[in-house]
C-alpha angles and dihedrals in degrees: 000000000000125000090238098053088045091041093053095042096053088042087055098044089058093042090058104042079065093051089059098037107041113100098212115073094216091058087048091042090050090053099040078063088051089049095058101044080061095056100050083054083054094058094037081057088045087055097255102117091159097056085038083064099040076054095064103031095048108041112005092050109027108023094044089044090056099043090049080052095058104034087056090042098061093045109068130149140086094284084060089055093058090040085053090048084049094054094062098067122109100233086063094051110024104086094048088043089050084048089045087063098038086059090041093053091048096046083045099048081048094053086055103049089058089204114174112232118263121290091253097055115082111213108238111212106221092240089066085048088061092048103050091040094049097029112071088351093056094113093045092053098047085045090051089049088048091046093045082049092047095060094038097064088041094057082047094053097041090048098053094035085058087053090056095046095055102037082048082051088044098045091047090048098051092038085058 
């Protein structure tokens, strides 16, 4: 096996078990990000660039991006601006940005060696991926979008139900 492939799964195993063991969701949240940045080195080591790249854009960029925006707008008050102070110190963001180099040095060092993918892997251009994902899959994906949609209004609408809930407890204590 190659040192990149090992390097990147054992960066994304880690990454994951934090994922599944940190307390805060913003820490869990930081290292799912790393996570998936591994894993699109992994399929950049496996000879699928393009996938690599859906990988990142797709998850690693959009969907994480989303899910940090809600999760911080559901969470206002002035206990969320000293977590968010919390959050910019280096001890919170050092190990996954140490992780984050260490991938991009390996995805660089790839890039540079230019090596064609093993005899046995069949590069897949991306315009037979599109075919074959909206093709006979074309229900599934739309359903997946809805579904997405769908929680992300209900998170929307617990979260600020919960708000109201709370501010209405809050105005009946003090007026009494």
């Amino acid at each position: 096996m190659d040192i990149a492939f090992i390097v990147a799964a054992l960066i994304a195993v880690a990454a994951t078990v934090r994922v599944i063991t940190c307390y805060n969701i913003m820490h869990a949240l930081l290292y799912l990000v790393v996570s998936l940045l591994a894993v699109a080195v992994v399929l950049y080591t496996y000879g699928a660039p393009f996938m690599a790249v859906l990988e990142i854009i797709i998850y690693a960029g959009a969907i994480m991006v989303l899910i940090i925006f809600f999760v911080m707008m559901l969470n206002l008050g002035l206990e969320t601006a000293e977590h968010e102070k919390a959050w910019l110190r280096p001890r919170i963001w050092i190990v996954p940005g140490i992780f984050c180099v260490v991938l991009l040095g390996e995805l660089l060092y790839l890039i540079l060696q230019n090596k064609q993918p093993s005899a046995g892997i069949q590069v897949v251009p991306p315009k037979q991926v599109g075919m074959a994902l909206f093709g006979p899959y074309l229900i599934a994906v739309e359903l997946t979008g809805i579904l997405l949609m769908a929680g992300i209004v209900g998170a929307y609408h617990l979260g600020r139900q919960h708000k109201k809930t709370v501010h209405r407890f809050l105005e009946n204590n003090l007026n009494t």
